[in-house]
C-alpha positions as CSV (number, residue, x, y, z in Angstrom):
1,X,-0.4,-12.2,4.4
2,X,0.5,-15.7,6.2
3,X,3.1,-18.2,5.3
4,X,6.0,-20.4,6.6
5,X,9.2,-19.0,6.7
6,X,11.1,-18.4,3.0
7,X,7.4,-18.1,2.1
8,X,7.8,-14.5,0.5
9,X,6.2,-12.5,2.7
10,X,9.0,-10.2,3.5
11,X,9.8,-9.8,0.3
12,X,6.3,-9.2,-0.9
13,X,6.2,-6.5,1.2
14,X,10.1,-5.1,0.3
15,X,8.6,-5.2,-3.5
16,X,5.8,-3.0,-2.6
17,X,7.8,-0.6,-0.7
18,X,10.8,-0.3,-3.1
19,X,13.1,-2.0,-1.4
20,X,13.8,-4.6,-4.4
21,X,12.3,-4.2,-8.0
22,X,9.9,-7.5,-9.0
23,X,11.0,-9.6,-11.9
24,X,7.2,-10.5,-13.0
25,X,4.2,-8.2,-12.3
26,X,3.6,-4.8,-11.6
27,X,3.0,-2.6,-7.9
28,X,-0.1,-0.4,-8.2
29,X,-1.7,2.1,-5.3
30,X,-5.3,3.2,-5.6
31,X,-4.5,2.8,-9.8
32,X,-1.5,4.3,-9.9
33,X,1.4,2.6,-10.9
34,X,4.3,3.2,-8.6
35,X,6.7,0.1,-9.6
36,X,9.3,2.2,-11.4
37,X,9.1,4.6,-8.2
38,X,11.2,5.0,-5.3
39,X,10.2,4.8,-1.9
40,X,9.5,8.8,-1.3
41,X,7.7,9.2,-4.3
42,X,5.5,5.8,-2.9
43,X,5.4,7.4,0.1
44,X,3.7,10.5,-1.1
45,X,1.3,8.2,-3.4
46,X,0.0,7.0,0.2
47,X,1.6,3.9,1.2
48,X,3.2,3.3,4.8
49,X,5.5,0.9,5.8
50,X,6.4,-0.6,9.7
51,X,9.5,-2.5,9.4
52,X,9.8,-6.3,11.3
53,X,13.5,-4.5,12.3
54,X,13.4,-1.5,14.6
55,X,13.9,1.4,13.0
56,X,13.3,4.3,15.8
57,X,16.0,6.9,17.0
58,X,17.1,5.6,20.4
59,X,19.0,8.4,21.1
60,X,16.4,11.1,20.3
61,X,12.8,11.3,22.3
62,X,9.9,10.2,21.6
63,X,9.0,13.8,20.6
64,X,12.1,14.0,18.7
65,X,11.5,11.2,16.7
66,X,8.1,12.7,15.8
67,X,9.8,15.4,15.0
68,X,12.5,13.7,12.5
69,X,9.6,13.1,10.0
70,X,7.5,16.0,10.6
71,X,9.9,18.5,9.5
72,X,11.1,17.0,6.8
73,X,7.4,17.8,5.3
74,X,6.0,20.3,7.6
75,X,8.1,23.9,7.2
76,X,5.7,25.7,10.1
77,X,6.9,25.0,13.3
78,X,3.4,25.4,15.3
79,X,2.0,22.8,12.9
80,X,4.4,20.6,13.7
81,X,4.1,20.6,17.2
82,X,-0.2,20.4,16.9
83,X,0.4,17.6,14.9
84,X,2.8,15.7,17.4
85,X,0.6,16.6,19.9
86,X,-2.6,14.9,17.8
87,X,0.0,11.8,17.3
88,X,0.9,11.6,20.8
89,X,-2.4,11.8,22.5
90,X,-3.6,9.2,19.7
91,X,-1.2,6.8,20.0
92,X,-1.0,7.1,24.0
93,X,2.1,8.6,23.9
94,X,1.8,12.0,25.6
95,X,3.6,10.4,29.0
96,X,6.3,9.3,27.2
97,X,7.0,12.6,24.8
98,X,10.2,13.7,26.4
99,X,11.3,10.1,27.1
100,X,14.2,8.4,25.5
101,X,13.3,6.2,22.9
102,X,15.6,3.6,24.2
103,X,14.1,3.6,27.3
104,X,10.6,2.3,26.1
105,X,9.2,-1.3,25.7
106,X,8.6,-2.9,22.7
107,X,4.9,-2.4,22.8
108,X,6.0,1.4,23.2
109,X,8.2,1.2,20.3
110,X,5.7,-0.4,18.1
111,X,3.2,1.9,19.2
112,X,5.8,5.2,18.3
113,X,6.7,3.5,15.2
114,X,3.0,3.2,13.7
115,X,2.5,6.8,15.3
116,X,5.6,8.0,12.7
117,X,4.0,6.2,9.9
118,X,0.6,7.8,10.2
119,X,2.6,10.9,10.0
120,X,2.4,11.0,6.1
121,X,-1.3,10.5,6.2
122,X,-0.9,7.2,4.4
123,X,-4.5,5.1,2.4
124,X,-2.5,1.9,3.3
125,X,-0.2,0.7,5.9
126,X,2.2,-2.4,5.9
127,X,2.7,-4.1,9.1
128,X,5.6,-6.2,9.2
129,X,5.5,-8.7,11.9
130,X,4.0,-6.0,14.7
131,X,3.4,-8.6,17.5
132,X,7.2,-10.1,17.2
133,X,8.8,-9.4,20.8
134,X,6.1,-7.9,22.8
135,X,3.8,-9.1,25.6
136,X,0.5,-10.4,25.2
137,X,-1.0,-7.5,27.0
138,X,0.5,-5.3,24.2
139,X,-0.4,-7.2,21.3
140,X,-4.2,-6.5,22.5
141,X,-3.5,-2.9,22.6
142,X,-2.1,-3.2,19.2
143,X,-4.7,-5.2,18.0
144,X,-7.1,-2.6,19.6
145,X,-5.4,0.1,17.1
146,X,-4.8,-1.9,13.6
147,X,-9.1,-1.9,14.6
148,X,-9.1,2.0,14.6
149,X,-6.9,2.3,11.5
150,X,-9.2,0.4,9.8
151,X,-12.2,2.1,11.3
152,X,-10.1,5.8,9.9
153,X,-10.4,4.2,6.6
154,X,-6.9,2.8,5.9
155,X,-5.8,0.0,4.1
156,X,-3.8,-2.4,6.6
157,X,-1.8,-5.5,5.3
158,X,-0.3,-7.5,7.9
159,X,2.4,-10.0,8.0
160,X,2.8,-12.1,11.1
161,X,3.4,-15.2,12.3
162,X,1.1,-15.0,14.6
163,X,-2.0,-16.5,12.8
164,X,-4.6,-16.3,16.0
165,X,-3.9,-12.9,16.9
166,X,-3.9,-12.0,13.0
167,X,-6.7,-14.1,11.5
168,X,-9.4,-12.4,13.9
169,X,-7.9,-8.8,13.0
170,X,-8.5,-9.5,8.8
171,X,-11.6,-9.5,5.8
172,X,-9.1,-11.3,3.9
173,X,-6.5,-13.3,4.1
174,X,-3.9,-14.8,1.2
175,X,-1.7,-17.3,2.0
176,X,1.8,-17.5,0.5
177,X,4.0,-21.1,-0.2
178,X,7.2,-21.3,-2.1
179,X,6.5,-17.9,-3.3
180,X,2.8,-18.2,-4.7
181,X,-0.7,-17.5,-3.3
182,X,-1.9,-21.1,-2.1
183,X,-5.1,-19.8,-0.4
184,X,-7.1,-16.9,-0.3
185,X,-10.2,-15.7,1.6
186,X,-11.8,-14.8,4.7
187,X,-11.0,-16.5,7.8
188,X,-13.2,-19.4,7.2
189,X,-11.8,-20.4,4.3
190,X,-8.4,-20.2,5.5
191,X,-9.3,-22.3,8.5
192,X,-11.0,-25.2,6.3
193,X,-9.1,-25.3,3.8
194,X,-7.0,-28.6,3.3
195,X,-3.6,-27.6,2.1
196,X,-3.8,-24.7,4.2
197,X,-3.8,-27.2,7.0
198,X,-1.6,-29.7,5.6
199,X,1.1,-27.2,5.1
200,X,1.1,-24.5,7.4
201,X,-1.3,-24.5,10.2
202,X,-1.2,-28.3,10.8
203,X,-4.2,-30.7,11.2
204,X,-5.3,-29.8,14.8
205,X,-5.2,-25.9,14.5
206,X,-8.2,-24.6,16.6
207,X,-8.7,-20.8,16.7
C-alpha cells in the first residue's frame, strides 16, 4: 500500500485494525465481517498488526515481552515457554532472550515486534512502515522474513515509504492519492504507469 504522505495509508490500516470506524465501506477477514468488532475480537478472527510507532516493553526482556502476550492466551506455563522458545529461535532471537528490550537496535526491535505478532497465529499481518529507522543491512534481513511469512502462508500488507525495498517484496500493489486507489497491480504496472509517475514516484524513478 504506497502513497505520499496524507495519502491514507495509515489510516487504511487504523480502519482495518479498529483503531477508527470507516464512514463508507465495510472491513471483511477471510468473509467474515469484523467492521462492528473491536480489535481483540479482530485479533482472534486472524489479523495482526506492527505499528509504524514502537510499541515493545523497554523495561521488560526480550523474553518478557514474549511473555506479556503469551499468557494472556496460553494458561500452561511449559507451553508458553516452548512457544517463546519456537519464536525466538525463529526470529533469531535466542541471544538476545534475557536482554533488555531497550537495549536492542531497531532492526532487533522490529524483528521482536513481528516475533509478538505471529504469537496469535495470525492469516494476515499489517506492516506499518517496517524499514523506517533501521540500517540497510537490517532491512534485508527483514525483507528476508516478510519472504518466509509469505512462504508460511500469511497474508502480508505492507505500508512503507520505501517503494524499492517494498515493490520487489509484493504480487500486488495499490496505490493511494487524496484518499482513493489511483493504481493497482503488480510491480510493472505500478512502474509504467503515468500518474503513478507523475504523482508519486516522479518521471525518472528506476528500480
Amino acid at each position: 500500500l504506497l502513497g505520499p504522505n496524507g495519502a491514507g495509508k495509515t489510516t487504511s490500516f487504523y480502519m482495518m485494525v479498529g483503531f477508527i470506524r470507516p464512514t463508507q465501506g465495510r472491513v471483511f477477514i477471510d468473509g467474515d465481517d469484523v467492521t462492528g468488532l473491536p480489535m481483540f475480537e479482530r485479533a482472534r478472527h486472524g489479523l495482526g498488526y506492527l505499528a509504524q510507532e514502537p510499541t515493545i516493553f523497554k523495561g521488560l526482556t526480550v523474553e518478557e515481552n514474549l511473555l506479556a502476550v503469551l499468557e494472556r492466551i496460553l494458561d500452561d506455563k511449559n507451553e508458553q515457554k516452548r512457544r517463546v522458545d519456537e519464536l525466538l529461535t525463529e526470529f533469531g532471537l535466542t541471544k538476545l532472550a534475557k536482554q533488555k528490550a531497550w537495549t536492542l537496535s531497531g532492526g532487533e526491535k522490529r524483528r521482536m515486534e513481528i516475533a509478538r505478532c505471529m504469537i496469535s497465529n495470525p492469516k494476515i499481518i499489517l506492516l506499518d512502515e517496517p524499514f523506517v529507522g533501521i540500517d540497510p543491512i537490517t532491512v534485508s534481513d527483514l525483507r528476508h522474513m516478510i519472504f518466509k511469512l509469505k512462504d508460511k502462508g500469511l497474508g502480508v500488507l505492507i505500508t512503507d515509504h520505501n517503494v524499492r525495498e517494498t515493490l520487489p517484496l509484493t504480487e500486488r500493489a495499490y496505490l493511494i492519492y487524496d484518499g482513493k486507489i489511483l493504481v493497482e497491480g503488480d510491480q510493472n504496472t505500478l512502474l509504467n504507469d503515468p500518474n503513478a509517475r507523475r504523482l508519486y514516484l516522479g518521471e525518472d524513478f528506476k528500480m
